[in-house]
C-alpha positions as CSV (number, residue, x, y, z in Angstrom):
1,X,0.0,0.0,0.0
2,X,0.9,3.8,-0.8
3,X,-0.1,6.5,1.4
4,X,-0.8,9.9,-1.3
5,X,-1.4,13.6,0.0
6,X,-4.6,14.8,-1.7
7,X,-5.4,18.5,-1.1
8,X,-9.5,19.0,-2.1
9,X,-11.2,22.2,-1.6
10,X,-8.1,23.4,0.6
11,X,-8.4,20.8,2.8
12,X,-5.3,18.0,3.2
13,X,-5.8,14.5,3.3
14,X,-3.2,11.1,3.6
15,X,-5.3,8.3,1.9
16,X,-3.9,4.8,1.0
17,X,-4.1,3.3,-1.9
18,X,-2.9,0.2,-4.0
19,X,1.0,0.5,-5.3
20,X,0.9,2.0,-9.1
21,X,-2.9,3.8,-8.3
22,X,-0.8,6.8,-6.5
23,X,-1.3,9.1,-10.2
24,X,-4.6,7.8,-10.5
25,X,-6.1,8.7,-7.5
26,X,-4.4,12.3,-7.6
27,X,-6.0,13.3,-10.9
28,X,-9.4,11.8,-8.9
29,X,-8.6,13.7,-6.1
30,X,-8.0,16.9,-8.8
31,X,-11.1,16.8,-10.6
32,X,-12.7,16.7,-7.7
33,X,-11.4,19.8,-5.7
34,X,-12.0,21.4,-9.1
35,X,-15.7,20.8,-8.7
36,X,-15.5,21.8,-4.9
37,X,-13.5,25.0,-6.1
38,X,-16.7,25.8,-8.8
39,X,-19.4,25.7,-6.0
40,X,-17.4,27.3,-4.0
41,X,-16.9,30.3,-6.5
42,X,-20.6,30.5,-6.4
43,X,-22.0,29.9,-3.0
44,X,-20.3,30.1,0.5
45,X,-20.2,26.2,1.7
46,X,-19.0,24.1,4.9
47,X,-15.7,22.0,3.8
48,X,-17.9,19.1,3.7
49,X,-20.9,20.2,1.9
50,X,-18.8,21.4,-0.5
51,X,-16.7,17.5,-0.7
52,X,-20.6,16.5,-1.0
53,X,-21.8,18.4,-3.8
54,X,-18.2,18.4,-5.5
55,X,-18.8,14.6,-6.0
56,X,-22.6,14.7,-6.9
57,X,-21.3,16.5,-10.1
58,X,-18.8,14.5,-10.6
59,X,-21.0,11.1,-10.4
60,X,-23.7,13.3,-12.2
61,X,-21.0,13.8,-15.5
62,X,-20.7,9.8,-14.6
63,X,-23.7,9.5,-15.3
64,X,-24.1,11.3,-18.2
65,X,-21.3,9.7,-19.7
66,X,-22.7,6.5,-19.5
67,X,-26.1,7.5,-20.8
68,X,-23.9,8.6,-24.0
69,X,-22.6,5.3,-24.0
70,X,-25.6,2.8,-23.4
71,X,-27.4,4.9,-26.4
72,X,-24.1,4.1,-28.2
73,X,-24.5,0.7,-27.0
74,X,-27.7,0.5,-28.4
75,X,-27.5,2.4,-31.5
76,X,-24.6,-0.1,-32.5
77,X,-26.7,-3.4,-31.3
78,X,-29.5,-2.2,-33.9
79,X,-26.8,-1.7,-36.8
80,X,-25.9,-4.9,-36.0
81,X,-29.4,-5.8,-36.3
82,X,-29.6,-4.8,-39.6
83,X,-26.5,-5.4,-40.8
84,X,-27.3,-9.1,-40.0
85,X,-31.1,-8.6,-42.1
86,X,-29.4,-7.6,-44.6
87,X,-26.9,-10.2,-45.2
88,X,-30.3,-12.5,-44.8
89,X,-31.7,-10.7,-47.5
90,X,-28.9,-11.3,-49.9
91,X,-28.3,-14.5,-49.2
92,X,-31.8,-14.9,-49.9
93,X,-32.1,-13.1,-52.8
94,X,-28.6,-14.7,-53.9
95,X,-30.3,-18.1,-53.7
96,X,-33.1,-17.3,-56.2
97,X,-30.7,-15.5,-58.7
98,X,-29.1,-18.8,-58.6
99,X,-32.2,-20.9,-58.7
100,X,-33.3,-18.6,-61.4
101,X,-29.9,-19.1,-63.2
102,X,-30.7,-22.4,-63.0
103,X,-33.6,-22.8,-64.6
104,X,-32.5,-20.7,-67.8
105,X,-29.7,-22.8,-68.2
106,X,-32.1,-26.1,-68.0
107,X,-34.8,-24.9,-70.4
């Protein structure tokens, strides 16, 4: 385990975390004393109202982002969709060309 120094909303804190996560959790810790320093700038907040509603944006663009990507999700599982109808079709419609073929050549 690593212990890292995280400073949100001007506040300090040792927190430990697995070894090789130290970067990881700074730039966590960054964003989110970034969204504490925004409500800050526009409202006068306790330290750990502030820690509060800094993370409830930062789950909220979470949860956007993942919105945007189910809908991606989605939109690519119905191309797929199609894609495979489609090859159907012209297998289908391959089938009776040669069927078709078949019969001129016979007659």
């Amino acid at each position: 385990m690593a212990d890292v120094q995280l400073v949100i909303g001007g506040q300090r804190y040792t927190v430990s975390c697995g070894e090789g996560q130290e970067e990881n959790l700074k730039e966590l810790a960054r964003q989110l004393d970034e969204k504490v320093s925004f409500i800050k700038s526009r409202m006068p907040v306790g330290e750990s109202l502030g820690v509060v509603m800094g993370a409830l944006l930062l789950a909220s663009d979470l949860s956007e982002k993942n919105q945007t990507l189910e809908a991606a999700r989605t939109e690519n599982a119905v191309s797929t969709e199609v894609l495979a109808q489609t090859t159907q079709l012209i297998e289908k419609v391959s089938e009776r060309i040669s069927a078709v073929a078949e019969t001129i050549e016979n007659a």
